[in-house]
DSSP file (Angstrom, degrees, kcal/mol; ACC not computed):
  #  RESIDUE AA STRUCTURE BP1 BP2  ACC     N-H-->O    O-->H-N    N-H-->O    O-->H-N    TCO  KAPPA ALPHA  PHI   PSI    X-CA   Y-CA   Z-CA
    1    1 A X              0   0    0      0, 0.0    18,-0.2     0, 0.0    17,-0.1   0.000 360.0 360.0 360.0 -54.9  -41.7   46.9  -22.2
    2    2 A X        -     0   0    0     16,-0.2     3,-0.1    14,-0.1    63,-0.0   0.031 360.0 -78.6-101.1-153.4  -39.0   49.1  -24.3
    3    3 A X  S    S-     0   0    0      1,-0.1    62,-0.0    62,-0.1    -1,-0.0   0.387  78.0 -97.7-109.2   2.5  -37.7   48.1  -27.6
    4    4 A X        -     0   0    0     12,-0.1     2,-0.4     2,-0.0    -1,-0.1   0.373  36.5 -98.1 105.4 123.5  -35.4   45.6  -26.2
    5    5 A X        -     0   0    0     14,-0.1     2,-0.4    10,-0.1    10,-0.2  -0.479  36.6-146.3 -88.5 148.5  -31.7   46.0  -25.4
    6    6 A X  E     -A   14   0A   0      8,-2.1     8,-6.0    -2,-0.4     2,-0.3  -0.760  12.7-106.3-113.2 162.3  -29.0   44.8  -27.5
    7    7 A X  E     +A   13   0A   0     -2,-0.4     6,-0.2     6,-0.3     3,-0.1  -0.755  33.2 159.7 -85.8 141.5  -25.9   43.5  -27.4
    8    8 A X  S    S+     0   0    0      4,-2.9     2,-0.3     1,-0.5     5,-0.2   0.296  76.3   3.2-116.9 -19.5  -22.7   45.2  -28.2
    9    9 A X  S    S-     0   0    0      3,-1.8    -1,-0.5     1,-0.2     3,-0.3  -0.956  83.3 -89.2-153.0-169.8  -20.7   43.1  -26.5
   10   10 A X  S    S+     0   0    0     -2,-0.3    -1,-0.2     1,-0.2     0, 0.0   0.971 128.1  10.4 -60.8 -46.4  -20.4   40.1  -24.5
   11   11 A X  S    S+     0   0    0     -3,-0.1     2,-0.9     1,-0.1    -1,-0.2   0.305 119.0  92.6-110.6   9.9  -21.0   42.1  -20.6
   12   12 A X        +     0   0    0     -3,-0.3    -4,-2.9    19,-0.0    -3,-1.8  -0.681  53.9 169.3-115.1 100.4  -22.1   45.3  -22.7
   13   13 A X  E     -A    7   0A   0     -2,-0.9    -6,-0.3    -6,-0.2     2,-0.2  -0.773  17.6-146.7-112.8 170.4  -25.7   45.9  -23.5
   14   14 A X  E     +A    6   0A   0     -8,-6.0    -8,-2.1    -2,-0.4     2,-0.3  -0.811  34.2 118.7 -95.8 146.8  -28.2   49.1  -25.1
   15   15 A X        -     0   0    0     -2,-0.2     2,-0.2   -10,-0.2   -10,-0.1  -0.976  48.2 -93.7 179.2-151.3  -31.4   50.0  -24.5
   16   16 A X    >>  -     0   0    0     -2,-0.3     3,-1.8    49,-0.1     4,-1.6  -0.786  48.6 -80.2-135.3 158.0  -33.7   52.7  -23.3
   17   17 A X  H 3> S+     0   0    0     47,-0.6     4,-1.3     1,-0.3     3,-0.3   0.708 126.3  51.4 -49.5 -31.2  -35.2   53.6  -20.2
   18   18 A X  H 34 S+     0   0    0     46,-0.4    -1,-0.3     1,-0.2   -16,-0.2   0.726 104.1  60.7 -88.3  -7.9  -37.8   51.6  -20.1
   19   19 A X  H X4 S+     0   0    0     -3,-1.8     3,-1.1     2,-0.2     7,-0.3   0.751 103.3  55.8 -15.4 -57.1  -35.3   48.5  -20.9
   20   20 A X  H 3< S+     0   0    0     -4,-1.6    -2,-0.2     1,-0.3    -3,-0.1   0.943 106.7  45.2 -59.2 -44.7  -33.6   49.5  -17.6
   21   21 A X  T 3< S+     0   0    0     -4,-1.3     2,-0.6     5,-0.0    -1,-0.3   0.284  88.4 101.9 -97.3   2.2  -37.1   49.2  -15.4
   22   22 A X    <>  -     0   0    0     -3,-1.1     4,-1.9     1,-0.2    -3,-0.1  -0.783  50.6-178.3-112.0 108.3  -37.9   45.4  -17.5
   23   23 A X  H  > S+     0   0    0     -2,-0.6     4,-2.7     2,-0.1    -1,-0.2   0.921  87.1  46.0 -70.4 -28.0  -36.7   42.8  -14.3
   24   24 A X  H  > S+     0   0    0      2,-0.2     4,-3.0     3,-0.2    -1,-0.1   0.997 117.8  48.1 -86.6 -51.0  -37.4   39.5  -16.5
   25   25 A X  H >> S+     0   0    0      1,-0.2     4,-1.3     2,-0.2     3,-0.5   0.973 115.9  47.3 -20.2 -74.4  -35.1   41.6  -19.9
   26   26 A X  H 3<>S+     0   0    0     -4,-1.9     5,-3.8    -7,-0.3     3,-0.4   0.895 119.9  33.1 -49.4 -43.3  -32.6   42.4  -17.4
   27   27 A X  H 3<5S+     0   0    0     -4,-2.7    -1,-0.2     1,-0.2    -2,-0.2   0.630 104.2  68.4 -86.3  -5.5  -32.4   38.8  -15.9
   28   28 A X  H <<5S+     0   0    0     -4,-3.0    -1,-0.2    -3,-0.5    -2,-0.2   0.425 115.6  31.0 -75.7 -19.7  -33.0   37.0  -19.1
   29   29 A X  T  <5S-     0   0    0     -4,-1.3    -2,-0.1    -3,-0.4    -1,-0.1   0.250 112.0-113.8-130.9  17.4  -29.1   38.6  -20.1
   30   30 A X  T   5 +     0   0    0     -5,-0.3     2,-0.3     1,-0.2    -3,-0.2   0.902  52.5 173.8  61.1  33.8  -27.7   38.6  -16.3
   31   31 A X      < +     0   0    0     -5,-3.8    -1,-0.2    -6,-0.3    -2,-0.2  -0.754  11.4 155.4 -93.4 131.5  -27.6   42.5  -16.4
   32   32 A X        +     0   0    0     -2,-0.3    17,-1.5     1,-0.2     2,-0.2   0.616  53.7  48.4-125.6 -23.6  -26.7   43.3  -13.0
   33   33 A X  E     -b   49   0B   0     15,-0.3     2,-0.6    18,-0.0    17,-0.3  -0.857  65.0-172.6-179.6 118.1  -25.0   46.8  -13.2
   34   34 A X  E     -b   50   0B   0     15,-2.2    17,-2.0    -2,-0.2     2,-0.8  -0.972  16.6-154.5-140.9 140.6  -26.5   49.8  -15.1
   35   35 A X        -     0   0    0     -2,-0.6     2,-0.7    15,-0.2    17,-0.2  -0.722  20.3-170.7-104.3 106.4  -25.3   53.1  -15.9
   36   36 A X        -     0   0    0     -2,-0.8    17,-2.3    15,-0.3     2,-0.4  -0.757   8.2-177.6-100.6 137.7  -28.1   55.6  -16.3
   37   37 A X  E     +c   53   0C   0     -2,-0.7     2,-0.5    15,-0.2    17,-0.2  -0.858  34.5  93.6-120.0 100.3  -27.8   59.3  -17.7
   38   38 A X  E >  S-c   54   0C   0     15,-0.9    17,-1.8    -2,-0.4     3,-0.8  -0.984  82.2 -69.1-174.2 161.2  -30.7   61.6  -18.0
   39   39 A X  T 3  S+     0   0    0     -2,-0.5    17,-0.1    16,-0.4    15,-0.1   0.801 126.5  33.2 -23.1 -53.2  -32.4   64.2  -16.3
   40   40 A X  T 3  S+     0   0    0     15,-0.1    -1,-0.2    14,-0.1    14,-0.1   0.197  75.0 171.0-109.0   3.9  -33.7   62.3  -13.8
   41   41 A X    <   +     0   0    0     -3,-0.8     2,-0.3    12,-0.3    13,-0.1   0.278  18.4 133.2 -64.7 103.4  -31.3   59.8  -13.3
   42   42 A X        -     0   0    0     11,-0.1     2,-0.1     9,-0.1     9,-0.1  -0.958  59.1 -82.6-144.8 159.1  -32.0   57.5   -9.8
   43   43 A X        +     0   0    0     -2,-0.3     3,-0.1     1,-0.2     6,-0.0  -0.582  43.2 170.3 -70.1 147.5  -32.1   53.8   -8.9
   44   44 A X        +     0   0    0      1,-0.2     2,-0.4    -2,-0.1    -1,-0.2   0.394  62.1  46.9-123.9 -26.5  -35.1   52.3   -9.8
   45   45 A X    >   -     0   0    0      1,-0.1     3,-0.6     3,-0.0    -1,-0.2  -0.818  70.0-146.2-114.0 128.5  -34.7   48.4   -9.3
   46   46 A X  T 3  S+     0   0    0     -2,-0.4    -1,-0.1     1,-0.3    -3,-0.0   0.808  94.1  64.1 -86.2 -13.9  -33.1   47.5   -5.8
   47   47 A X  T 3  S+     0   0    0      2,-0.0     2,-0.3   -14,-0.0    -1,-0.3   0.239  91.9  90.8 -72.2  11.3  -31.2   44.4   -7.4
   48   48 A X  S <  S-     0   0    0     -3,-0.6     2,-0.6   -14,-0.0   -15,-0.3  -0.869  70.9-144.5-139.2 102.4  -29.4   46.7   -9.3
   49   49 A X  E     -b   33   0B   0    -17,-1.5   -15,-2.2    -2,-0.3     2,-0.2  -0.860  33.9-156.4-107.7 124.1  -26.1   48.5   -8.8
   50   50 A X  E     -b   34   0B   0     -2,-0.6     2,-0.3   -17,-0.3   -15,-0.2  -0.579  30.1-160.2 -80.1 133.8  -26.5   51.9  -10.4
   51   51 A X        -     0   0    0    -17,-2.0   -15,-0.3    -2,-0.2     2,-0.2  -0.821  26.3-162.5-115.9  79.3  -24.1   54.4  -11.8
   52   52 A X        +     0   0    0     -2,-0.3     2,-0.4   -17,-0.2   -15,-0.2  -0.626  12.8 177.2 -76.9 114.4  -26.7   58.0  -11.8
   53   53 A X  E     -c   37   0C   0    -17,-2.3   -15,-0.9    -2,-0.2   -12,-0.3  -0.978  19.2-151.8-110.3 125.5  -25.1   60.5  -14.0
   54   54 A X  E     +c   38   0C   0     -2,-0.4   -15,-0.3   -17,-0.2     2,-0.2  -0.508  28.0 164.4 -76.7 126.8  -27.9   63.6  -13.8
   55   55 A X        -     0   0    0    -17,-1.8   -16,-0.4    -2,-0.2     2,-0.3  -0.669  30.8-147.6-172.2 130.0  -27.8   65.6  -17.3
   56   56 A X        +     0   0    0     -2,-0.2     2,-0.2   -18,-0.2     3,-0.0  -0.545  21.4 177.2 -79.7 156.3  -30.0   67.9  -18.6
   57   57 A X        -     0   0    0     -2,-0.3     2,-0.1     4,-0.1    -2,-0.0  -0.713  48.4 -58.5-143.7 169.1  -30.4   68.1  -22.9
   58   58 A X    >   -     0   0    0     -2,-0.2     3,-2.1     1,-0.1     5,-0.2  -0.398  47.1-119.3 -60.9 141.3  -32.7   70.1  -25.1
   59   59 A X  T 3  S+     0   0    0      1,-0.3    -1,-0.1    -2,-0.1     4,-0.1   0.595 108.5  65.1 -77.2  -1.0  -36.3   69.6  -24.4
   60   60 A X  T 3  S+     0   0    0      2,-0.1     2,-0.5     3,-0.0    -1,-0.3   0.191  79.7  94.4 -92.1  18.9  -36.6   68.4  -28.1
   61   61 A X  S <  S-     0   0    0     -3,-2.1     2,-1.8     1,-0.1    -4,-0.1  -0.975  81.8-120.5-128.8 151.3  -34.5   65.4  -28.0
   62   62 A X    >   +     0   0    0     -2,-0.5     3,-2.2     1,-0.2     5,-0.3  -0.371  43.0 173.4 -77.8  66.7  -35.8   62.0  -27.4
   63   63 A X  G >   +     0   0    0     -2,-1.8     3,-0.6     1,-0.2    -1,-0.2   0.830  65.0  47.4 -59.9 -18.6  -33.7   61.5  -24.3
   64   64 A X  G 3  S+     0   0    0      1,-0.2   -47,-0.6   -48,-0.1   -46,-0.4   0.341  80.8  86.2-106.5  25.1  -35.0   58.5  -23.4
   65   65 A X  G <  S-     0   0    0     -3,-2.2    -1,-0.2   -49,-0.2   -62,-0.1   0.652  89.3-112.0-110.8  12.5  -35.1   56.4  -25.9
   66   66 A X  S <  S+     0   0    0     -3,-0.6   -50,-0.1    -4,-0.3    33,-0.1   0.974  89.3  99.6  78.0  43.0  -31.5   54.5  -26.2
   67   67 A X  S    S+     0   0    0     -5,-0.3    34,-2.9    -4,-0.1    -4,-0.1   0.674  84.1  10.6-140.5 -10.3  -30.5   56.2  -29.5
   68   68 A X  S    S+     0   0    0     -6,-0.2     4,-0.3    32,-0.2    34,-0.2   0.627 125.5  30.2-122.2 -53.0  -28.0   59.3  -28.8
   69   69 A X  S    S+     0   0    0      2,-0.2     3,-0.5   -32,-0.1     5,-0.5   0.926 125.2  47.3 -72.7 -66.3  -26.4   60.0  -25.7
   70   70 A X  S  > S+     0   0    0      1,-0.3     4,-1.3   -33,-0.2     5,-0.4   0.645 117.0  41.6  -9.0 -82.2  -26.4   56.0  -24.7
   71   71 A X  H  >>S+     0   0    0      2,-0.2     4,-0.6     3,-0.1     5,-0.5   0.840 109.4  58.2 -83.1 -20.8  -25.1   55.0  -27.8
   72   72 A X  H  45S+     0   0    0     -3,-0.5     2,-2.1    -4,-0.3    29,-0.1  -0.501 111.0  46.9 -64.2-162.2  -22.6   58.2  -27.8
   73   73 A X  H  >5S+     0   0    0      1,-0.3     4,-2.2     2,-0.1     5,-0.3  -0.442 111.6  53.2 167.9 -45.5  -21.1   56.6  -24.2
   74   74 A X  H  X5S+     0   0    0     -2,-2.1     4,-0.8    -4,-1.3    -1,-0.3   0.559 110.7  41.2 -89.9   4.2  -21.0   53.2  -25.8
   75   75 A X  H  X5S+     0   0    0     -4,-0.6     4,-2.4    -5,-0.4     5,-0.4   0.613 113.6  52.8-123.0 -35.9  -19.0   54.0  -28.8
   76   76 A X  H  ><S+     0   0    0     -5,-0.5     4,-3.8     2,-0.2    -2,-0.2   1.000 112.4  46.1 -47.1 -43.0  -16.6   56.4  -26.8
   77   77 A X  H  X S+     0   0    0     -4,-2.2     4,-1.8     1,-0.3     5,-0.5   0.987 116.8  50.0 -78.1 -44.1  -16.0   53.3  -24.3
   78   78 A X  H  X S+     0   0    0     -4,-0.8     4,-1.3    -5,-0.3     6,-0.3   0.881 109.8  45.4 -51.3 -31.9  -15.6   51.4  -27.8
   79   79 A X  H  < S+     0   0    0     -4,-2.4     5,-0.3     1,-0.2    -2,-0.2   0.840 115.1  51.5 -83.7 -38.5  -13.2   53.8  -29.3
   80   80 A X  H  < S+     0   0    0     -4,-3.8    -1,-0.2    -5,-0.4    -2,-0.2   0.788 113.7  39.7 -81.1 -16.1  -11.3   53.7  -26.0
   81   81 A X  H  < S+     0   0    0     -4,-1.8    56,-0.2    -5,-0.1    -2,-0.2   0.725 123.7  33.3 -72.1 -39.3  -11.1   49.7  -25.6
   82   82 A X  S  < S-     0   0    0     -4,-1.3    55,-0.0    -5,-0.5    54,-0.0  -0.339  94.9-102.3-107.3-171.0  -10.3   48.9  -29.1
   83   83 A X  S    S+     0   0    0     -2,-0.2     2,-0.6     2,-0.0    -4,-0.1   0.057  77.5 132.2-106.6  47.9   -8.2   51.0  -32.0
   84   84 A X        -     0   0    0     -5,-0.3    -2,-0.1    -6,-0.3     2,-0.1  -0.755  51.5-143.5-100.1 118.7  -11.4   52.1  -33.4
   85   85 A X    >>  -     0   0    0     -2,-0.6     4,-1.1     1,-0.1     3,-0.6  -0.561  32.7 -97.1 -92.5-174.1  -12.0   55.5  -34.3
   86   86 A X  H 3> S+     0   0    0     24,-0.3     4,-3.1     1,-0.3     5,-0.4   0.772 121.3  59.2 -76.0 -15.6  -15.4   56.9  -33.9
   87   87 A X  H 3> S+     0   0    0      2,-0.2     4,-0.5     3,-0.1    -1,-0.3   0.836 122.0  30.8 -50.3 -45.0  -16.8   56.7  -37.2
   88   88 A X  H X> S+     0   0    0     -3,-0.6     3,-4.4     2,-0.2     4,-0.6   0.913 111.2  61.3 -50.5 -99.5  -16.2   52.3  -36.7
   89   89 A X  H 3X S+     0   0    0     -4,-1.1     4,-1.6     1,-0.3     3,-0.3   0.544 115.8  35.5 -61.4 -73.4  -16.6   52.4  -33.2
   90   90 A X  H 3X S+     0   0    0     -4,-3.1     4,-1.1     1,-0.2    -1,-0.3   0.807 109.3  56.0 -39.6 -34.8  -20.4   53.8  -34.4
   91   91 A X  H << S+     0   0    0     -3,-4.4     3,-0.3    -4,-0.5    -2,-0.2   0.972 112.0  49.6 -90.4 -35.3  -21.1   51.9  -37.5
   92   92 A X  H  X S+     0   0    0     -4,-0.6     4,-1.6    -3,-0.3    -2,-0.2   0.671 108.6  53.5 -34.3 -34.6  -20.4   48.7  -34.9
   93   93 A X  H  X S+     0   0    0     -4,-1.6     4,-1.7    -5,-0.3    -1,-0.2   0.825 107.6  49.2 -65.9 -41.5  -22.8   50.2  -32.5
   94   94 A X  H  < S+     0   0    0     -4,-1.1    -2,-0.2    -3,-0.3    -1,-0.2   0.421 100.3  61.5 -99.4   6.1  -25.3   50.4  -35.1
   95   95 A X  H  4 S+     0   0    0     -4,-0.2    -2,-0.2    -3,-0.1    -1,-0.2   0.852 115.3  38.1 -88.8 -51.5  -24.8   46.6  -36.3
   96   96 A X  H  < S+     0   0    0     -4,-1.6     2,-0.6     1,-0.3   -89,-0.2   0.957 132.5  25.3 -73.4 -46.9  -26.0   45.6  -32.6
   97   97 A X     <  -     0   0    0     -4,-1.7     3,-0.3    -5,-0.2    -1,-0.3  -0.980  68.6-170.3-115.5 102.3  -28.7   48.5  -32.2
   98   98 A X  S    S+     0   0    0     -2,-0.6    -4,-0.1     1,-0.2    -1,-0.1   0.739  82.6  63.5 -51.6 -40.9  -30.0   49.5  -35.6
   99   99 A X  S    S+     0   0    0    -33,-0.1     2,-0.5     2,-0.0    -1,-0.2   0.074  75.9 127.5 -76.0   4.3  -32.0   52.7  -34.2
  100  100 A X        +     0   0    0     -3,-0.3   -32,-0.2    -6,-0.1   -33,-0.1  -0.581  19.0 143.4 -89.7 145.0  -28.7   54.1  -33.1
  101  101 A X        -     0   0    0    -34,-2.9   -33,-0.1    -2,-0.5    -1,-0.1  -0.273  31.3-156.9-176.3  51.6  -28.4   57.3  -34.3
  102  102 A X        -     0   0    0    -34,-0.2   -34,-0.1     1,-0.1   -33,-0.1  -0.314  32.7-104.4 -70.2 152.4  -26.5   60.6  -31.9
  103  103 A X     >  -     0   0    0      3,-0.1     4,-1.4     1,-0.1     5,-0.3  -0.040  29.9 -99.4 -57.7 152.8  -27.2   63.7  -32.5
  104  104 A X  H >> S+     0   0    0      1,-0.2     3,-3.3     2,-0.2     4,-0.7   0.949 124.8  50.9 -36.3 -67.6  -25.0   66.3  -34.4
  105  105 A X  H >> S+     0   0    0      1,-0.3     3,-2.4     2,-0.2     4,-2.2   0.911 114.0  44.7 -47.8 -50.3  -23.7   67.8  -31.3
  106  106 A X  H 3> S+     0   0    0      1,-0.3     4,-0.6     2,-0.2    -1,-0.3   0.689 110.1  50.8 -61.4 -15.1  -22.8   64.2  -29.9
  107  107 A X  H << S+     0   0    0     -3,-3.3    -1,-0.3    -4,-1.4    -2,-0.2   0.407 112.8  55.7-102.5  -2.3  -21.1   62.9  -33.5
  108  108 A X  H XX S+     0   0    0     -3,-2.4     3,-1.1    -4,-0.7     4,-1.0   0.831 111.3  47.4 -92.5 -67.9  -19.0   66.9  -32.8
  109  109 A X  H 3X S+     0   0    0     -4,-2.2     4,-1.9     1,-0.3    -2,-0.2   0.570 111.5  38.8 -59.3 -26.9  -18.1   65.4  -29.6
  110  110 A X  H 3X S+     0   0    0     -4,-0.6     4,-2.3     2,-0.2   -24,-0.3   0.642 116.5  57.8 -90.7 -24.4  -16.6   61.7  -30.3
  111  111 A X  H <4 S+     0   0    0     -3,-1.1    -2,-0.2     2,-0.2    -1,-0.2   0.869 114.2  38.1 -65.6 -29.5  -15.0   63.5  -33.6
  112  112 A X  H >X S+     0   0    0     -4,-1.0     3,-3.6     2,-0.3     4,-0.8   0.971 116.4  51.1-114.6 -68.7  -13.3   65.8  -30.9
  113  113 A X  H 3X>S+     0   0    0     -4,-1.9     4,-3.2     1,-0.3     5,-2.7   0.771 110.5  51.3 -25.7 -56.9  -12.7   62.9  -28.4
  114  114 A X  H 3<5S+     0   0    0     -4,-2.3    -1,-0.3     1,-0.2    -2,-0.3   0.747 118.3  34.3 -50.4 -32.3  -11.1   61.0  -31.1
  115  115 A X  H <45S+     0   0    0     -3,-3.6    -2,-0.2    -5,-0.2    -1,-0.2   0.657 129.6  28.1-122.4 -11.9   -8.7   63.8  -32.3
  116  116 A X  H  <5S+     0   0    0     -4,-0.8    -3,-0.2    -3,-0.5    -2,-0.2   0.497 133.7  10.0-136.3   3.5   -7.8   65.5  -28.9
  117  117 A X  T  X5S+     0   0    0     -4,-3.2     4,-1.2    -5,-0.3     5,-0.2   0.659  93.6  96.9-136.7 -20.3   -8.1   62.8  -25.8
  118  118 A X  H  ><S+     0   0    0     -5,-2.7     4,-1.5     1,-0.2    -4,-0.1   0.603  88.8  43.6  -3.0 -67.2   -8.5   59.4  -27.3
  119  119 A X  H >> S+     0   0    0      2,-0.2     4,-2.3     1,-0.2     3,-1.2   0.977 107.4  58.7 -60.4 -68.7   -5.0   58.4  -27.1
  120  120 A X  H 34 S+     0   0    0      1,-0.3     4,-0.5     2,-0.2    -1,-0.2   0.667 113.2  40.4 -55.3 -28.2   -4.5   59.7  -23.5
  121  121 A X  H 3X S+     0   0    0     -4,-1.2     4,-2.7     2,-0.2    -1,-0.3   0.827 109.6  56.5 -73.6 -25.2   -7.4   57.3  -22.3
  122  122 A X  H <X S+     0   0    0     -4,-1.5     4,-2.3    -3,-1.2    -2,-0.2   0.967 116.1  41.4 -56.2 -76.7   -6.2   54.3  -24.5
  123  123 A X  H  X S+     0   0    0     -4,-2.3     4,-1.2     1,-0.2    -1,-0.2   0.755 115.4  45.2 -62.7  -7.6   -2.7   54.8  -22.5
  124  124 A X  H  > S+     0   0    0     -4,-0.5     4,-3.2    -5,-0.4     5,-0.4   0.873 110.4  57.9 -98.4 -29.3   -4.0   55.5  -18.8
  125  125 A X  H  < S+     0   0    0     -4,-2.7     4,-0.5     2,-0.2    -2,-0.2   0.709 114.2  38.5 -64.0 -10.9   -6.5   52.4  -19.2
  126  126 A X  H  X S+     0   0    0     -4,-2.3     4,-1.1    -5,-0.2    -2,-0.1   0.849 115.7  50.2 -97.6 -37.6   -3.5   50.3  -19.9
  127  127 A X  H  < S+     0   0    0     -4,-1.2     3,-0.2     1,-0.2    -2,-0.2   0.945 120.1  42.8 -21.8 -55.1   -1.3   52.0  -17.3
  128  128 A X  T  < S+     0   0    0     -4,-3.2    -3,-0.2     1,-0.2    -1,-0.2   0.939 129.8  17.1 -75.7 -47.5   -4.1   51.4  -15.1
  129  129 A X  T  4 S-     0   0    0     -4,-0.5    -1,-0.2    -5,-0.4    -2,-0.2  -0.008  85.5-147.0-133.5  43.5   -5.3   47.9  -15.8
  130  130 A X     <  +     0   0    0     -4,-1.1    -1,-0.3    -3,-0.2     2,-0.1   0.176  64.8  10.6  53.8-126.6   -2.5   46.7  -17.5
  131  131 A X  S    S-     0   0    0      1,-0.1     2,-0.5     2,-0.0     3,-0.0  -0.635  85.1-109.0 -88.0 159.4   -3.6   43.9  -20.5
  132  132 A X        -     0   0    0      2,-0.1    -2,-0.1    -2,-0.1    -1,-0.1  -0.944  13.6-151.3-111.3 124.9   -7.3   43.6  -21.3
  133  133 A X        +     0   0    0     -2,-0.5    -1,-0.1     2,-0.1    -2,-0.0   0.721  68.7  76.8 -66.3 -33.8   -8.8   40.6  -20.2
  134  134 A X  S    S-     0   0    0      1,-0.1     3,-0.3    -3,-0.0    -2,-0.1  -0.243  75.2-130.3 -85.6 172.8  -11.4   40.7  -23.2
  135  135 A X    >>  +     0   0    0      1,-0.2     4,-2.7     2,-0.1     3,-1.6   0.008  56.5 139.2 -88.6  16.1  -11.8   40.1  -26.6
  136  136 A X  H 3> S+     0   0    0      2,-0.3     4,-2.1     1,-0.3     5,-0.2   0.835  74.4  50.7 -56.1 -35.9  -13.6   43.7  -27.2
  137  137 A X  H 3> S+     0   0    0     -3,-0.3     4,-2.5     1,-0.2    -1,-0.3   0.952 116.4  40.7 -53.8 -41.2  -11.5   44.3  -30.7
  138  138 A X  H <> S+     0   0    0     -3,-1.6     4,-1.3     2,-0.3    -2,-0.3   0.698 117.0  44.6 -90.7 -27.5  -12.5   40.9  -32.0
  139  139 A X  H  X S+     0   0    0     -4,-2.7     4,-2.0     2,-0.2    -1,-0.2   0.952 118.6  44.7 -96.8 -41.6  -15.8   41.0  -31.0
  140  140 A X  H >< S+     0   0    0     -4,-2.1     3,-0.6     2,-0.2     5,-0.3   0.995 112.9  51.1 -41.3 -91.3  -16.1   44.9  -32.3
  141  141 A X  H 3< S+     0   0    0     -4,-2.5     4,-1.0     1,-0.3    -2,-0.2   0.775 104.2  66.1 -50.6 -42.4  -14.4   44.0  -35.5
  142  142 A X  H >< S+     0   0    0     -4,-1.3     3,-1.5     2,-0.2    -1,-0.3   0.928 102.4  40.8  -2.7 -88.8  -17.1   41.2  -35.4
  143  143 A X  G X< S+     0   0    0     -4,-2.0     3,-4.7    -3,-0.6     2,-1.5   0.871 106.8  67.5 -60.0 -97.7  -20.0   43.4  -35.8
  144  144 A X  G 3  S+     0   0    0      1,-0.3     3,-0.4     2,-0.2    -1,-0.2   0.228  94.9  58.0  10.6 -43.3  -18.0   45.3  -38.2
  145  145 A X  G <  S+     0   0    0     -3,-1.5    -1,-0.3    -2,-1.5    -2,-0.2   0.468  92.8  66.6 -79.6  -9.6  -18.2   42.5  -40.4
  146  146 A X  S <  S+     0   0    0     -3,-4.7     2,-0.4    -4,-0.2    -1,-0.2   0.211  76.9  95.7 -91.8  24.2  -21.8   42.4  -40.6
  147  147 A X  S    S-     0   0    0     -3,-0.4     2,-0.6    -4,-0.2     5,-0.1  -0.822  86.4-107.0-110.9 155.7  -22.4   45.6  -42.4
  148  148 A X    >   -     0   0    0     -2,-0.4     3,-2.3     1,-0.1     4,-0.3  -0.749  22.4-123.4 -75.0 132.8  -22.7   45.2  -45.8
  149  149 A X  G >  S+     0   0    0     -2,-0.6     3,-1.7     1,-0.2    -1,-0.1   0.799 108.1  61.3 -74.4 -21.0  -19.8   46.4  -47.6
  150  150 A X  G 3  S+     0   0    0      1,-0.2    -1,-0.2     5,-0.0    -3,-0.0   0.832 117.6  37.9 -61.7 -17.6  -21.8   49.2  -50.1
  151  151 A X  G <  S+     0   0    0     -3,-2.3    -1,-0.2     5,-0.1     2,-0.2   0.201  88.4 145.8-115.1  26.4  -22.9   51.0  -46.3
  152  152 A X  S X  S-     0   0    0     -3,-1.7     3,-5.0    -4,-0.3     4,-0.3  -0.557  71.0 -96.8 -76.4 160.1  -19.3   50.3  -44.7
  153  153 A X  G >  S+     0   0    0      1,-0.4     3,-1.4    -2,-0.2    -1,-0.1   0.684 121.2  52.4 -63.6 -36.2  -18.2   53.2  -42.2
  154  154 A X  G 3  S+     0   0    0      1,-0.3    -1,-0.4     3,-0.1    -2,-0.1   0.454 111.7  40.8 -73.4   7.7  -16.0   54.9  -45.1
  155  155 A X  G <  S+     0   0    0     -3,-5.0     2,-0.5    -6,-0.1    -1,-0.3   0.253  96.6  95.0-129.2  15.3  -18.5   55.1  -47.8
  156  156 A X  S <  S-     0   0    0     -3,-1.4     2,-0.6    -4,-0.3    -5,-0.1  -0.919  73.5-131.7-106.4 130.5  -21.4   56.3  -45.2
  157  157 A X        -     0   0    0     -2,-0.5     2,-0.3    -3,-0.0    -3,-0.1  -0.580  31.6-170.0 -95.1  94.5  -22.0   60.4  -45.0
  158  158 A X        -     0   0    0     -2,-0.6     2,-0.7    -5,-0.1   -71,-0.0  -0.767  24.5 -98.5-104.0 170.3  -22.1   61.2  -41.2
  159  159 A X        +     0   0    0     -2,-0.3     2,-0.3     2,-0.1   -52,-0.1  -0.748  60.5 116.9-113.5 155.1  -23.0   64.2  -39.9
  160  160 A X              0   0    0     -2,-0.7   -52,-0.1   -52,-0.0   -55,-0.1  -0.988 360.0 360.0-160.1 139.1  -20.8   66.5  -38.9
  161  161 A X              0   0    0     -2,-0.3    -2,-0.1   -57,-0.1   -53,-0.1   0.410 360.0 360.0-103.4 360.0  -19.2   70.1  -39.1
């Protein structure tokens, strides 16, 4: 139906709305749990436990297609699990989903996350839930190792102000 979700990590996948709404996709990778953000944002599938964040965007951007706000949400939650800032935490994002690709304003916003709150979630998610049971650096540092090194994250020109 969609262009197919990827994996970014073992229990963490991407994709696009129409991704969400594909039952045999979804059960073909055990996705039980989905967070959707958009406009419109409702359970669609009753097997499903839903996280509905409602948010409107500019009527020019391709909200629905699993390539900027998604993948901005999955590389914040990467930059806060691992010690990745966001420029890694993105060029890993984009070894699992190729098409990933946030918008200026969103590449403003993990640059800003990174430099003014980063830390403070890194230390209340271990306050909170102590050691992390997963492997999310190594498996992040993983992908990381699949880039070829002439497009690795320091020699690639993101954009940015």
């Amino acid at each position: 139906m969609g262009n197919g979700i990827n994996k970014v990590l073992p229990d963490l996948y991407l994709g696009n709305i129409k991704d969400a709404r594909d039952k045999e996709q979804l059960a073909r990778n055990n996705i039980t749990h989905i967070l959707s953000i958009h406009d419109t944002a409702a359970p669609i599938l009753q097997e499903m436990t839903y996280l509905c964040i409602p948010a409107a965007d500019s009527p020019t951007q391709n909200l629905l297609a699993g390539v900027s706000r998604s993948v901005t949400l999955v590389v914040a939650y990467v930059m806060t699990v691992t010690t990745l800032g966001w420029q890694e935490a993105l060029a890993a994002v984009k070894v699992a989903r190729p098409c990933a690709s946030p918008n200026v304003g969103f590449q403003n916003q993990l640059q800003e996350f990174e430099t003014s709150q980063l830390q403070q979630f890194r230390e209340w998610l271990k306050e909170e839930y102590k050691e992390n049971p997963f492997n999310d650096e190594e498996d992040i540092r993983n992908l990381l190792t699949q880039i070829p090194s002439s497009s690795a994250p320091e020699d690639q020109d993101f954009e940015y102000n």
